[in-house]
VMD Tcl script that draws the C-alpha trace (Angstrom):
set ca {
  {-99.06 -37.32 -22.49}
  {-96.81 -36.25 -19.99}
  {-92.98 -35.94 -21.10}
  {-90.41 -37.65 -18.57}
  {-87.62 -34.84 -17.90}
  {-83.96 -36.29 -16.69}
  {-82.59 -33.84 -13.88}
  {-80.09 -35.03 -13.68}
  {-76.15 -33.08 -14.87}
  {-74.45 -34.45 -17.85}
  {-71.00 -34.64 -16.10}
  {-69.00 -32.54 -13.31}
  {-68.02 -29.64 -16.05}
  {-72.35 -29.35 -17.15}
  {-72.81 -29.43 -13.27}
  {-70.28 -26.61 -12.93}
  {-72.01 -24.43 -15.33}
  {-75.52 -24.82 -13.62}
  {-73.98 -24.19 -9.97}
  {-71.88 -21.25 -11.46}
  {-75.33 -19.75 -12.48}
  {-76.42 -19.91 -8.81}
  {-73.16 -18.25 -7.17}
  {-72.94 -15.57 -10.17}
  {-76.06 -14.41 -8.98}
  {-75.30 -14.82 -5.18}
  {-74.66 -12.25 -2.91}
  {-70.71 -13.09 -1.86}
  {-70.43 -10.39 0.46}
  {-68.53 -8.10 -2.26}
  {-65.02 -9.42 -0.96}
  {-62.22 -10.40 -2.90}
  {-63.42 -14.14 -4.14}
  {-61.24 -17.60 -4.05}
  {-62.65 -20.61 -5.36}
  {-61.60 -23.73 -3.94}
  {-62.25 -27.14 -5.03}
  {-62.37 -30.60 -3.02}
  {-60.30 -32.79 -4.89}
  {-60.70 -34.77 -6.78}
  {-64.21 -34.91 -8.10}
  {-64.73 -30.98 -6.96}
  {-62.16 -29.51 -9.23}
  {-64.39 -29.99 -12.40}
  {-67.02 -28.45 -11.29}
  {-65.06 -25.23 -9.39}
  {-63.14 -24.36 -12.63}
  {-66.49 -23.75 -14.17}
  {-67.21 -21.49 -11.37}
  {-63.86 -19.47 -10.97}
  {-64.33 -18.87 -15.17}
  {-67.49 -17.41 -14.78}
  {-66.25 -15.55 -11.65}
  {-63.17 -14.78 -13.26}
  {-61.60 -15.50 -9.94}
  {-58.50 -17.68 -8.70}
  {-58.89 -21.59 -8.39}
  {-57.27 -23.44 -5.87}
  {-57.62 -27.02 -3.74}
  {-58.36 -27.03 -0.32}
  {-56.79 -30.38 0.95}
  {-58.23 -31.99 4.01}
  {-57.68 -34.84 5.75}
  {-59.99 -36.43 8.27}
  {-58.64 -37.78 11.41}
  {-60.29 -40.91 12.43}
  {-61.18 -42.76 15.61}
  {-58.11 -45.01 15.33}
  {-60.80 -48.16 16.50}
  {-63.25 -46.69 14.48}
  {-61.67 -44.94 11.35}
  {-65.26 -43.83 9.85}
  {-65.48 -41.65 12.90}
  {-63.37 -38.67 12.73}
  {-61.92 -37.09 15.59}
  {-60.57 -34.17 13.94}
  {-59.49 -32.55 10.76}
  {-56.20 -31.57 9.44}
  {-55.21 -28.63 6.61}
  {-52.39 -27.08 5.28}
  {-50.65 -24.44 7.32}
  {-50.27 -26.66 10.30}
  {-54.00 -26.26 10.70}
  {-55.51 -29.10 13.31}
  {-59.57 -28.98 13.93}
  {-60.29 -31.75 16.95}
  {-64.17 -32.67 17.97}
  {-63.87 -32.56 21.50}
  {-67.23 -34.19 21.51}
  {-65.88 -37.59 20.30}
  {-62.60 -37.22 21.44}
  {-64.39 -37.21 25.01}
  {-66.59 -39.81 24.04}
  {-63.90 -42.46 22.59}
  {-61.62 -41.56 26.03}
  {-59.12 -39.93 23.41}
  {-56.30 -37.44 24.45}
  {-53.41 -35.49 22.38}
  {-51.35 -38.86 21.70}
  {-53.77 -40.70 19.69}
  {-54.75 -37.58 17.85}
  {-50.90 -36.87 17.43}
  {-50.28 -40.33 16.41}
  {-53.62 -40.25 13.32}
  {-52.01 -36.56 12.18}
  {-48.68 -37.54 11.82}
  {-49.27 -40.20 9.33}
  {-52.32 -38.18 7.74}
  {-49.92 -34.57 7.01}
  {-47.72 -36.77 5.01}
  {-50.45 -37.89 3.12}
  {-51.83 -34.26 2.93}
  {-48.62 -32.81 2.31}
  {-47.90 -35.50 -0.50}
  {-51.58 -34.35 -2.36}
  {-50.62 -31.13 -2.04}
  {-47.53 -30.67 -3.67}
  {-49.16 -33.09 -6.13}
  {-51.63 -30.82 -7.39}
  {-50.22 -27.37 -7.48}
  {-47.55 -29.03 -9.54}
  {-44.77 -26.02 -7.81}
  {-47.59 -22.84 -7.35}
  {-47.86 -21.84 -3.51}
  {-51.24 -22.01 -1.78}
  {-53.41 -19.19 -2.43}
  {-53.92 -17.04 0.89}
  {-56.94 -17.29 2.36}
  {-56.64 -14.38 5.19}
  {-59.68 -11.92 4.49}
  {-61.41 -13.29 1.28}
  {-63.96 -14.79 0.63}
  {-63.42 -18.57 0.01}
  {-66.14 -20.64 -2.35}
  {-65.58 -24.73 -1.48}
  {-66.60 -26.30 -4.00}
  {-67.94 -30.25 -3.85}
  {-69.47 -32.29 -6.85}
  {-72.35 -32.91 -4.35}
  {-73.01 -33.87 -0.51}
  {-74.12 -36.71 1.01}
  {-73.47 -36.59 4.82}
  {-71.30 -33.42 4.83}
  {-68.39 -34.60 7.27}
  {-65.58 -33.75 4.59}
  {-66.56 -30.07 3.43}
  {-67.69 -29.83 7.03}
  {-63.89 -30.31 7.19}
  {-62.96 -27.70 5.07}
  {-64.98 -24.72 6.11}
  {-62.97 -25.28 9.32}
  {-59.96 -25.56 7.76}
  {-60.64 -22.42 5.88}
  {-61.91 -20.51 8.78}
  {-58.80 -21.49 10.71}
  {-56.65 -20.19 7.31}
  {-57.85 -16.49 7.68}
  {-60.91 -16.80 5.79}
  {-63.50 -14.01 5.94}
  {-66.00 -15.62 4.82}
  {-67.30 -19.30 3.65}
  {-69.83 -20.24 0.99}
  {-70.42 -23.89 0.06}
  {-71.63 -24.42 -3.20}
  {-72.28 -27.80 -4.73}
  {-75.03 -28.67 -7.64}
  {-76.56 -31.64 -5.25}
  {-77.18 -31.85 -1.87}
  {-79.02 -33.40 0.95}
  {-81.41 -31.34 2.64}
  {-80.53 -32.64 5.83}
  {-76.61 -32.32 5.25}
  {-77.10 -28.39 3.51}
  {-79.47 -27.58 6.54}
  {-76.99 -29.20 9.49}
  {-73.83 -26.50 7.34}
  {-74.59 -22.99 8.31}
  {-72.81 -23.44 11.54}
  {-69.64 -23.95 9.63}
  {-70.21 -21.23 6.98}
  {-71.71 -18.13 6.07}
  {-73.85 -19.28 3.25}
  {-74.59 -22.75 1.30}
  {-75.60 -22.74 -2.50}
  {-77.11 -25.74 -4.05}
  {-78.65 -26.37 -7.26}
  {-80.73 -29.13 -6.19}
  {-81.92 -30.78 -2.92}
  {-83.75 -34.25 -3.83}
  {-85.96 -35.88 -1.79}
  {-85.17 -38.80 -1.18}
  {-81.34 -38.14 -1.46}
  {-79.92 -41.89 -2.05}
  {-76.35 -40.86 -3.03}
  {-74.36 -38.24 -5.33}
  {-73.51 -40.18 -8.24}
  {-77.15 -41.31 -8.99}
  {-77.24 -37.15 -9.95}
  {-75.00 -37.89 -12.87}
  {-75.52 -39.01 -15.91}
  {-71.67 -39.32 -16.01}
  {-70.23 -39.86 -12.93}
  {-66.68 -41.53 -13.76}
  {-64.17 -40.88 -11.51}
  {-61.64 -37.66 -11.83}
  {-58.17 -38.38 -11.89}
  {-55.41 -36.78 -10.25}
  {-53.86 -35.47 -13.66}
  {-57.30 -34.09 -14.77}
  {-56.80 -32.19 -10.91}
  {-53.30 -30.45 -11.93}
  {-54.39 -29.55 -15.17}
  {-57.44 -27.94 -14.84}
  {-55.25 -26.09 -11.83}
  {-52.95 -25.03 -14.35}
  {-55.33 -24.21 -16.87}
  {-57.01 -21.86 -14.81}
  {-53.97 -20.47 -13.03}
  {-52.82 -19.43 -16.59}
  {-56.50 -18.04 -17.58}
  {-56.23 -15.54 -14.48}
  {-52.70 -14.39 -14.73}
  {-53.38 -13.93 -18.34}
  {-56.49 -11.46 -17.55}
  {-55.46 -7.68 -16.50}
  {-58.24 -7.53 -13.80}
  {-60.11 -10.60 -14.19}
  {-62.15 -10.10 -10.51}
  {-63.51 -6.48 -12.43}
  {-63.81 -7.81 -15.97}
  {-67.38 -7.45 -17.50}
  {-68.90 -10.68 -17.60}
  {-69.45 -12.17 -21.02}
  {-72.36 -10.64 -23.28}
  {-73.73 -14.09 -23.60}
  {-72.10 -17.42 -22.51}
  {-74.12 -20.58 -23.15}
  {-74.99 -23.47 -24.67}
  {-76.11 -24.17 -28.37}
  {-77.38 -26.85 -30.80}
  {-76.72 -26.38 -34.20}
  {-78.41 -28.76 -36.81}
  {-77.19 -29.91 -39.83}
  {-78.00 -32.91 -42.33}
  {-79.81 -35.51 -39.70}
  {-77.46 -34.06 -36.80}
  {-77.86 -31.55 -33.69}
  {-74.25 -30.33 -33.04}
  {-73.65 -28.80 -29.35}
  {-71.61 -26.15 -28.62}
  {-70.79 -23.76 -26.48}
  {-70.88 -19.86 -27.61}
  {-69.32 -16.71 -25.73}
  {-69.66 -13.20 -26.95}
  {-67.63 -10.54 -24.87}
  {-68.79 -7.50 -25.05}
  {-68.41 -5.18 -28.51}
  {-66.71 -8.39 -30.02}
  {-64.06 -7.42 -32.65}
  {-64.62 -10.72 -34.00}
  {-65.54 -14.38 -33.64}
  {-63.36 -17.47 -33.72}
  {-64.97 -21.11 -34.24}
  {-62.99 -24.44 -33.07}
  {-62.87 -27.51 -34.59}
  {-61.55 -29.79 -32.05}
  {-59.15 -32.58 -32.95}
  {-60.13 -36.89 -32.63}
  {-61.07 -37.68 -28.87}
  {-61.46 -33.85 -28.12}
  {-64.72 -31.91 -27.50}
  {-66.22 -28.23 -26.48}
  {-65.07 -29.52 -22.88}
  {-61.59 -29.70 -23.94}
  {-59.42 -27.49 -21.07}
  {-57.22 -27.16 -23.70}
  {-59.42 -25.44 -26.18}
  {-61.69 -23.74 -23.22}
  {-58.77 -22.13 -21.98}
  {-57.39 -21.00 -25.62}
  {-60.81 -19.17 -26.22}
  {-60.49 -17.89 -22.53}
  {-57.62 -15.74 -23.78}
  {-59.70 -15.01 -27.13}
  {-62.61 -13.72 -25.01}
  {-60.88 -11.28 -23.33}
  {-58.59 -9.61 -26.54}
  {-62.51 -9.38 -27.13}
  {-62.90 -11.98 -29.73}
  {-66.45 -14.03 -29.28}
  {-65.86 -17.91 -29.58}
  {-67.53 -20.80 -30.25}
  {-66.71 -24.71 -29.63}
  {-68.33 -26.84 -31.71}
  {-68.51 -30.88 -31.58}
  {-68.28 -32.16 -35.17}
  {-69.43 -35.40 -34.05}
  {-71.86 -36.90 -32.01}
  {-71.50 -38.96 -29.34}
  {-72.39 -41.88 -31.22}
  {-70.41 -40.84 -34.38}
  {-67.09 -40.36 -31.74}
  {-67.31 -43.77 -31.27}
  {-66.66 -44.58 -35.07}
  {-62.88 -44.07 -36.04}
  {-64.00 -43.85 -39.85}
  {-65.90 -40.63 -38.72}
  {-62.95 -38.81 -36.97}
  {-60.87 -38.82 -40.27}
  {-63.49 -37.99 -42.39}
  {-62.36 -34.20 -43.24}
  {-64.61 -33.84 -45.91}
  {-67.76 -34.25 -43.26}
  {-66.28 -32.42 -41.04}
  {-65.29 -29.13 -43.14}
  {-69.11 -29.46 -44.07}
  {-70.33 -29.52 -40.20}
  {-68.01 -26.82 -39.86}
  {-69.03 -24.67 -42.57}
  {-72.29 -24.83 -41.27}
  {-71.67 -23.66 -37.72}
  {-69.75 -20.89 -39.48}
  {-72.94 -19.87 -41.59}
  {-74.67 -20.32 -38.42}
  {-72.83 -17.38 -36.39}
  {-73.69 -15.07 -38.99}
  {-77.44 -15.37 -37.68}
  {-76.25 -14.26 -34.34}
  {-77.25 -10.45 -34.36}
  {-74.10 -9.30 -31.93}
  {-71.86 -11.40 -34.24}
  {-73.14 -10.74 -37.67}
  {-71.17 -7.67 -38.94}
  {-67.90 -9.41 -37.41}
  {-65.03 -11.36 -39.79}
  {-65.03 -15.12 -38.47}
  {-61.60 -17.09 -38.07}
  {-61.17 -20.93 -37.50}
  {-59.06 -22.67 -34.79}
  {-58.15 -26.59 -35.47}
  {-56.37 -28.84 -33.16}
  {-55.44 -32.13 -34.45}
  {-58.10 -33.32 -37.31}
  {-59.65 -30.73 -36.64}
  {-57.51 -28.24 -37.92}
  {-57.13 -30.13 -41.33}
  {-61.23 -29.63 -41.20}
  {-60.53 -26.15 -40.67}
  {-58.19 -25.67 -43.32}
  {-60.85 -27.81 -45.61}
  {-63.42 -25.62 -44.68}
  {-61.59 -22.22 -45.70}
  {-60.75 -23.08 -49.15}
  {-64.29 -23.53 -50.11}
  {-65.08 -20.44 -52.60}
  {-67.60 -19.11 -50.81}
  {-66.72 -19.84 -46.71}
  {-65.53 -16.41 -46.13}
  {-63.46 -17.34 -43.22}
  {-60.77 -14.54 -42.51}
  {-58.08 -16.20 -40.91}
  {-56.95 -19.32 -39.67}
  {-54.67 -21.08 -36.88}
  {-53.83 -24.80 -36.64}
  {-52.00 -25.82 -33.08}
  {-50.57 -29.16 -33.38}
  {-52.69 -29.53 -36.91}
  {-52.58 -32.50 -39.51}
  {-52.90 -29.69 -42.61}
  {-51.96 -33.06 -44.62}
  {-55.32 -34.26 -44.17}
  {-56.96 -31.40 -46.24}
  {-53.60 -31.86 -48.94}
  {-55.84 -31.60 -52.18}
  {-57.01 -28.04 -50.74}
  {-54.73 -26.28 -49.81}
  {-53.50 -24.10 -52.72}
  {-57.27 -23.38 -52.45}
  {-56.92 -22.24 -48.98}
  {-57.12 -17.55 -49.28}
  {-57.64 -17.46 -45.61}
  {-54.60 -15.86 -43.42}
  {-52.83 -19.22 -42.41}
  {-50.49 -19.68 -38.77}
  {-49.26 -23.44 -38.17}
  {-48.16 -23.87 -34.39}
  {-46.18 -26.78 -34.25}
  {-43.95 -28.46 -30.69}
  {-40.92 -27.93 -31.31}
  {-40.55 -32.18 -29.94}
  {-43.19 -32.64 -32.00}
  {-41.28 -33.93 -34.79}
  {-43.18 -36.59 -37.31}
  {-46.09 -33.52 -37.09}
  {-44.06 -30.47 -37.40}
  {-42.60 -32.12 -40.79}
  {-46.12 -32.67 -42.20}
  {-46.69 -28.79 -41.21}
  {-43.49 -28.22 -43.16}
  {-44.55 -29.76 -45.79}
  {-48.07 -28.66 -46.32}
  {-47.06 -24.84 -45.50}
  {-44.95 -25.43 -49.08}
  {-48.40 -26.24 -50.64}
  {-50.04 -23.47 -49.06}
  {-50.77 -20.00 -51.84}
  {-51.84 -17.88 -48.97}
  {-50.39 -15.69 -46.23}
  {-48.87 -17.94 -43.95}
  {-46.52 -18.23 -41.03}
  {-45.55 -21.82 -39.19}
  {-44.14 -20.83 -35.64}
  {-42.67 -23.86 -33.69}
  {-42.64 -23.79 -29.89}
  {-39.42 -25.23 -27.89}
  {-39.77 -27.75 -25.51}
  {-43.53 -28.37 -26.64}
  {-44.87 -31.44 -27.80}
  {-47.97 -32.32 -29.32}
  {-50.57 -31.54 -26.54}
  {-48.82 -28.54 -25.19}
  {-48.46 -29.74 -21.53}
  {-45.48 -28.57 -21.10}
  {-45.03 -25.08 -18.45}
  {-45.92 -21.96 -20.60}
  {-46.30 -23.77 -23.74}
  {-50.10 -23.59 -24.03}
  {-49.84 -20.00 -23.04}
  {-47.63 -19.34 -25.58}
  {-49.96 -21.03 -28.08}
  {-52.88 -19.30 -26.83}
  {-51.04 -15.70 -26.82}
  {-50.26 -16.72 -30.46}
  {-53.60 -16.87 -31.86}
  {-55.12 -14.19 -30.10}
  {-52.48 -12.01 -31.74}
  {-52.89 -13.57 -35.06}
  {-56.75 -13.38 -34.71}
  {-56.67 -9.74 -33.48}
  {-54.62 -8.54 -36.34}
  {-56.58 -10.41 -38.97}
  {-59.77 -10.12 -37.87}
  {-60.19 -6.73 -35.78}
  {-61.51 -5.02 -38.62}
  {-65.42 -5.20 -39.25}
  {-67.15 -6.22 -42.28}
  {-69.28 -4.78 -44.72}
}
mol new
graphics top color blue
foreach p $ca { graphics top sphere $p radius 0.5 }
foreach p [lrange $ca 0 end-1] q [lrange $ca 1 end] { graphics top cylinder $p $q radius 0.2 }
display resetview
């Protein structure tokens, strides 16, 4: 009997992963490489592509400029930089001359402007003039926006334009070489009814989802020496890991020569998606530490509050994705460390005092150690507490469970941070943190 396969992406970030696939292998032209997302809904998916590319992430904003009778309709195109595309065609056609199109920009550029500013949260634009610029949709329909913004990007200096989206029309990916150099495309359905039906998840992205994945990754490329020459991972891809009744997912990325390997246990409402976490193990990955993000929970167990405070189940997942590593030939011989956020760091901190875990180190960042109290004397690992400094109720539990704690241990407290981190520099700070705690503790092999 024939098995029914769904196509279709999991989300924005799975689509990302499956379209980043497709450009990795693409010829770009060998230029220097800028990814650019559509906002809002094309940001997800190009900061899984500028990862893999190791390459700088930006939005191109565009605004359409419609027929002011017939809005649909657009006239023209607006970017940043002053940049005004007009469709003489229609303009013609509608009996439209430079003061209705002067009339539509001025109120659009405010709008654009506005976005802008919004997004970048203070970085400039990236400059465009001779690279090569990757827009970046979540899929396309008719094509009239990123149509749009290959002629915005042209206009800002760009060398050369690839469109890549994971679903497309055939019609609207056939009618775009005339705007760009190349289109890449995971799939083109036929019949193409709309984008969304693509998706299993296809809720909407918000604005503050925008500036922090912008941030996230404008950290992640400062942060690497020459990220646009850096090897590409030795392997960088999904996993399942069962235990009990349960497949776990992860996601598992070994540099190359890894000096050693770091699992995270993600805190309540968290997950292997987490830009937080991804961009934490970013920094990991290239000190050369291999990483993996592991759910604890299903999606059905998320749902369950009893199971997101259960530390006890979780140490036990845990300990079981960190027996799993050591089956994973380029990781074997390497010491492991754990990284908990939230919950997930008391799991963590569960998890190491077992007798025979053999975890080497350990880091909590905004961690709830007093969820794994009747441990922790137990606990031989290496220990670091990170703590926001405006973090206050939390960084007294730290306090008080680093007193409990027999091991090596350090609690570092962040100004100015509180408990996500989302203040400027403070996630950095946290991220350069572990990697140097990890490095030290774990950069010698194993017997």
């Amino acid at each position: 009997m024939a098995e029914e396969v769904d196509m279709r992406f999991r989300d924005r970030r799975d689509a990302g992963r499956h379209l980043a696939e497709v450009v990795r292998r693409a010829d770009l032209g060998g230029g220097e490489v800028v990814v650019l997302g559509l906002p809002r809904g094309g940001v997800p998916v190009a900061f899984e592509i500028a990862s893999v590319l190791r390459a700088p992430l930006d939005v191109i904003v565009v605004r359409k400029l419609g027929v002011p009778f017939q809005p649909e309709l657009a006239m023209g195109a607006i970017g940043e930089g002053g940049v005004r595309v007009e469709n003489r065609e229609v303009l013609q056609s509608a009996a439209l001359g430079a003061f209705e199109l002067d009339a539509v920009e001025t109120r659009e550029r405010a709008e654009l402007e506005r976005r802008a500013e919004q997004y970048r949260d203070g970085r400039a634009r990236l400059d465009l003039r001779g690279r090569c610029a990757v827009i970046v949709d979540d899929g396309i329909a008719t094509g009239s926006t990123i149509r749009a913004a290959c002629q915005v990007a042209r206009a800002l200096g760009a060398a050369r334009i690839v469109v890549a989206v994971p679903v497309a029309s055939r019609q609207a990916a056939a009618a775009l070489p005339d705007v760009c150099d190349q289109v890449l495309c995971v799939e083109t359905p036929e019949p193409f009814y709309a984008v969304g039906e693509w998706y299993r998840d296809f809720s909407q992205t918000s604005d503050e989802q925008v500036v922090d994945l912008l941030r996230l990754a404008a950290k992640g490329y400062e942060g690497t020496s020459d990220p646009r020459n850096a090897d590409l991972p030795m392997r960088d891809e999904d996993i399942q890991i069962r235990t009990g009744q349960v497949d776990l997912c992860g996601r598992l990325t070994i540099p190359s020569g890894p000096i050693g390997t770091v699992v995270f246990a993600h805190g309540s409402g968290s997950s292997r998606h987490s830009p937080r976490n991804r961009y934490v193990a970013s920094v990991l990955n290239a000190a050369g530490l291999a990483t993996l993000l592991i759910d604890l929970l299903s999606a059905e167990e998320e749902l369950e509050r009893s199971f997101v405070f259960d530390i006890r189940l979780l140490a036990d997942r845990l300990g079981d994705a960190t027996r799993w590593t050591r089956t994973v030939p380029e990781v074997s011989a390497t010491k492991i460390g754990l990284f908990g956020a939230s919950t997930g760091a008391a799991a963590a901190l569960w998890a190491a005092a077992q007798p025979d875990s053999g975890i080497s180190a350990v880091v909590s960042r905004g961690g709830r150690p007093d969820l794994a109290a009747p441990l922790l004397a137990a606990v031989a690992a290496p220990t670091l507490l990170i703590v926001g400094g405006c973090d206050e109720a939390v960084l007294d539990l730290n306090r008080r469970a680093q007193a409990e704690l027999r091991c090596e241990s350090r609690l570092i407290v962040v100004p100015g941070a509180t408990h996500l981190f989302e203040e400027p520099g403070t996630l950095q700070t946290v991220a350069e943190l572990a990697r140097d705690w990890f490095t030290t503790k774990l950069g010698v092999t194993s017997d």
